[in-house]
N, C-alpha and C positions, 0 to 999 in steps of 0.2 A: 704408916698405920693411921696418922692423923689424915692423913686425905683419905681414906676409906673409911674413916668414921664421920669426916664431914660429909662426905656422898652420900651414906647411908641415911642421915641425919637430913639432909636435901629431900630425898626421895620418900624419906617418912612423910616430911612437913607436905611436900606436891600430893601424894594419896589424901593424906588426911586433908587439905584444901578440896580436892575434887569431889571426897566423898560427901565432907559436911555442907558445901555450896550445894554439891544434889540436893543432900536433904531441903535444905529451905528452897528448892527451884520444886522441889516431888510437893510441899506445902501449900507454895502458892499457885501452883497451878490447879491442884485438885481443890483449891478453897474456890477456883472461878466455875467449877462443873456440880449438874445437878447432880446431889446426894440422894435423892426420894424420885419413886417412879410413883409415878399418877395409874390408878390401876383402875378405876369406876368412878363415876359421877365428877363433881364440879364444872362440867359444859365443856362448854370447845376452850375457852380460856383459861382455862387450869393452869398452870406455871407448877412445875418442878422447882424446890429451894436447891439454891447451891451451896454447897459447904460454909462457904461467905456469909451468908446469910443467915445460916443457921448459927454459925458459929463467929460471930465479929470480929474475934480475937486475930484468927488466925492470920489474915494477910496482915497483919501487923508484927506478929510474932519472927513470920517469915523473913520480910523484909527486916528486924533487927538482926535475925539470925543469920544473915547475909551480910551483913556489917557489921557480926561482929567478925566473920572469917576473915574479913580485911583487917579488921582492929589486931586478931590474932598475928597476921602474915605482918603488920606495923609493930606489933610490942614486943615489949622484952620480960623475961626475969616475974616480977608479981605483976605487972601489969597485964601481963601474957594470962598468967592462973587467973585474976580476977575476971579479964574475959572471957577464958573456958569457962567462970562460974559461969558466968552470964547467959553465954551459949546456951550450956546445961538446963537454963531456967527456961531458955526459949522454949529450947526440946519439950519439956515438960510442961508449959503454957500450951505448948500448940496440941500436944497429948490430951490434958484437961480439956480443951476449949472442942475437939473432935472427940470425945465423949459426952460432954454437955449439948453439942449439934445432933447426936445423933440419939437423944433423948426423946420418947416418947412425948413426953411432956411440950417441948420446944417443937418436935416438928406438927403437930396436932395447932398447939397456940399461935405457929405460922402459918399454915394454912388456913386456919379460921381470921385471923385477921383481913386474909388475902378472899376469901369466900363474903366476910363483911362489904368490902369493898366493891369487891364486884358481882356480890349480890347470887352468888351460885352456893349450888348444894355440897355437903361437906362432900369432899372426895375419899375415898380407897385408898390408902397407900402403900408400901413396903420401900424399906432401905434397900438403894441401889447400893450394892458394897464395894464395886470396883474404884470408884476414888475415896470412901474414905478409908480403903486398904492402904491407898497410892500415901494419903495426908501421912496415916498414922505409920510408915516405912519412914516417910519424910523427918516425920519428928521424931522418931529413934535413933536416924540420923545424926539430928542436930544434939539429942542430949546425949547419945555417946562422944559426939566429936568432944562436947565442952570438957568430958571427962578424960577423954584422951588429952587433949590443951590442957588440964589442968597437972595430968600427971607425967606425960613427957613432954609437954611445951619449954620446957627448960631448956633443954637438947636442940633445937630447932633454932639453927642461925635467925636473926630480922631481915627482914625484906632490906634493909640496904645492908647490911653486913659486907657485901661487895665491895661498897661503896665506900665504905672508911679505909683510911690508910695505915699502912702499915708502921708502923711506929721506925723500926730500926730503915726503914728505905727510908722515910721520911728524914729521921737524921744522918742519914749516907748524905740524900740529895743537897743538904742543907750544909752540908761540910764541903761535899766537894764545889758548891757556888760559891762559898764563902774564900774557898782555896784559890779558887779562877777568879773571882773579884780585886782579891790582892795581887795575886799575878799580873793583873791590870794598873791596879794603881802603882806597882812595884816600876813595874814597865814606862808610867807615865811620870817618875819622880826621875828614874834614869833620863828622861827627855825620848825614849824613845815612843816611837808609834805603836800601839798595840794591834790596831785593825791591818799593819804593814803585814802581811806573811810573806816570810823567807824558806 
């Protein structure tokens, strides 16, 4: 019964790994692509903003939320919740920072600084939706995982859990060296050879 709760417990933690690393891989990739299609005017040098741009936050957001799924798959116990909070926070940073990007306000005062500079007429725009669909899946992602981490991350052995020893092998082994060490020295107070085998 215990090894079929630890399996299960295995294959929670592997899904929810895959899922919430999506999410911060769906964030930062959509924060490198244009969010705005150029529709009329600004010249032949017009530039489309990219998510990034518009929104600063996000490839930041992403990349912590990428480490914290390692910090998760590393901790234990409240160490483990307090990085689901954290997750959580990403999630919901990268949410805020891709509706602040896709602001009226923000993509208008980006393009006009970019029309300053290079001296062209304001452009036409509309929101291209297809990646900041992709961002805001991404960051649903990452704040459901934290909340998932927060309330079954209990349950989910640590990445070395393997790697610790088993208490009662550990004092088998340790008995029976201790058994065969004296068998030696027993051996060597007799005066006889112990490396001799009969």
């Amino acid at each position: 019964m215990e090894n079929v709760k630890t399996r299960t417990g295995r294959r929670e933690l592997w899904v929810w790994t895959a899922a919430t690393a999506l999410g911060g891989v769906l964030v930062l990739a959509a924060s490198g692509q244009a969010w705005v299609r150029i529709l009329q005017g600004g010249g032949s040098g017009a530039e489309a903003p990219t998510g990034g741009a518009l929104g600063p936050a996000l490839t930041p957001v992403a990349l912590a939320g990428l480490a914290g799924v390692v910090a998760v798959l590393a901790t234990k116990g409240v160490g483990r919740r307090i990085v689901g909070a954290l997750l959580a926070l990403c999630g919901a940073g990268a949410g805020a920072a891709i509706r602040s990007a896709l602001d009226t306000g923000t993509v208008t005062g980006w393009l006009s600084e970019q029309n300053a500079v290079h001296a062209m007429t304001a452009p036409r725009w509309e929101i291209a939706f297809l990646w900041p669909s992709v961002a805001a899946a991404g960051a649903l992602l990452l704040f459901a995982g934290g909340v998932v981490a927060i309330v079954r991350g209990a349950a989910w052995a640590g990445m070395s859990a393997r790697y610790e020893r088993d208490p009662g092998k550990a004092a088998q082994r340790e008995s029976s060296q201790v058994t065969g060490d004296r068998e030696l020295w027993d051996a060597l107070d007799r005066g006889d050879d112990p490396t001799d085998a009969r």
